[in-house]
N, C-alpha and C positions, 0 to 999 in steps of 0.2 A: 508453542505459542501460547501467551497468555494476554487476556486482554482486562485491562485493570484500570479502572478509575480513579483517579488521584483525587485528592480533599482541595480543597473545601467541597461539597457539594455541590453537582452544579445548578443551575438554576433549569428549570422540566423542557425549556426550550434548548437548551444546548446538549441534552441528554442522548442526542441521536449520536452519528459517524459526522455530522458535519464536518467539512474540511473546511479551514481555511486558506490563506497566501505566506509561505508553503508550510506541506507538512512536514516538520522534524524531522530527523534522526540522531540516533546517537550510540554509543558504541560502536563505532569502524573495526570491522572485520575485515581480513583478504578479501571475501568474497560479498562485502557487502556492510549493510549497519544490523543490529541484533534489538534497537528500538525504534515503535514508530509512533512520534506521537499527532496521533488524528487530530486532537484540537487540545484546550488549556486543560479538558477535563477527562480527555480519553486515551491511553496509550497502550498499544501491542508492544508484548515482552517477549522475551526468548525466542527469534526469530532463527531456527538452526542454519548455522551456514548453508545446507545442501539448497537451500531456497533461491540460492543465487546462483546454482549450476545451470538451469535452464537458462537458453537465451534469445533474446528476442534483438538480433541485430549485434550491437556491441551494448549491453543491459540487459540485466534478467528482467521477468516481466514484472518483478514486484518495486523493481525500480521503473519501469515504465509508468504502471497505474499513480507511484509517487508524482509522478513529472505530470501525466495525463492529468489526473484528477487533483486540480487544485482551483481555487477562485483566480482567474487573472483577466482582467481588463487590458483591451489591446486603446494603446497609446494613440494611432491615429483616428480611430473612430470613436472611443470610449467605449464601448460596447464592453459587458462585463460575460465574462463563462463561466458560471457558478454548476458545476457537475452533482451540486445536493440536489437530491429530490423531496418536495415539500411532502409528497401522497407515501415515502418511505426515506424516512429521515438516519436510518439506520445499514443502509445500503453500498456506503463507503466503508463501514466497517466489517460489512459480509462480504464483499467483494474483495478488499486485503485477505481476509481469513480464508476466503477459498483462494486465491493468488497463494499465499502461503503453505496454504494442505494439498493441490494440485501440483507446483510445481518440479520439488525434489520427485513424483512418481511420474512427470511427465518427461526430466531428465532422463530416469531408471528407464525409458520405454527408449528413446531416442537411443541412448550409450548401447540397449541391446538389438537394435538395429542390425541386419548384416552390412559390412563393408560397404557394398553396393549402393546401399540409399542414404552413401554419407553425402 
């Protein structure tokens, strides 16, 4: 996983994880996408397939946290869900990165599992 900031620079307030409605992907793999990009100036690279072995229902969790944590205003009330945090603006991108780093070793734990507690 690489996490790399694209040019132009961004301006000091967008320099956090801020998410916005939704976050990218790109490179479609079997098991998933291999980029994610957090907002116009932040993007996670080299995401290895095994990230997408875990799974939470039918989506691994790193597709879940995609879907969970995004800005979206619900249509009947207007009410908006903004998942940034003002007091830790860089939170959405620690939170992918251990999504990331935990979940191929929390597959490895599952697959050695005996039979019994499949």
């Amino acid at each position: 996983m690489r996490l790399s900031r694209l040019t132009p620079p961004a301006p000091p307030s967008e320099l956090g994880g801020k998410v916005g409605s939704p976050p990218g992907s790109t490179g479609g793999t079997e098991g998933g996408f291999r980029e994610l990009l957090i907002n116009k100036h932040v993007s996670v690279t080299g995401i290895p397939p095994e990230v997408f072995d875990y799974r939470l229902g039918n989506r691994s969790a790193l597709e879940w946290v995609v879907d969970q944590y995004q800005i979206k205003t619900d249509k009947r009330s207007g009410i908006t869900s903004d998942p940034n945090r003002e007091d830790d603006p860089e939170y959405i991108v620690r939170l992918v990165g251990q999504v990331i780093r935990v979940s191929p070793e929390t597959a490895k734990i599952v697959n050695a599992l005996p039979e019994e507690f499949s």
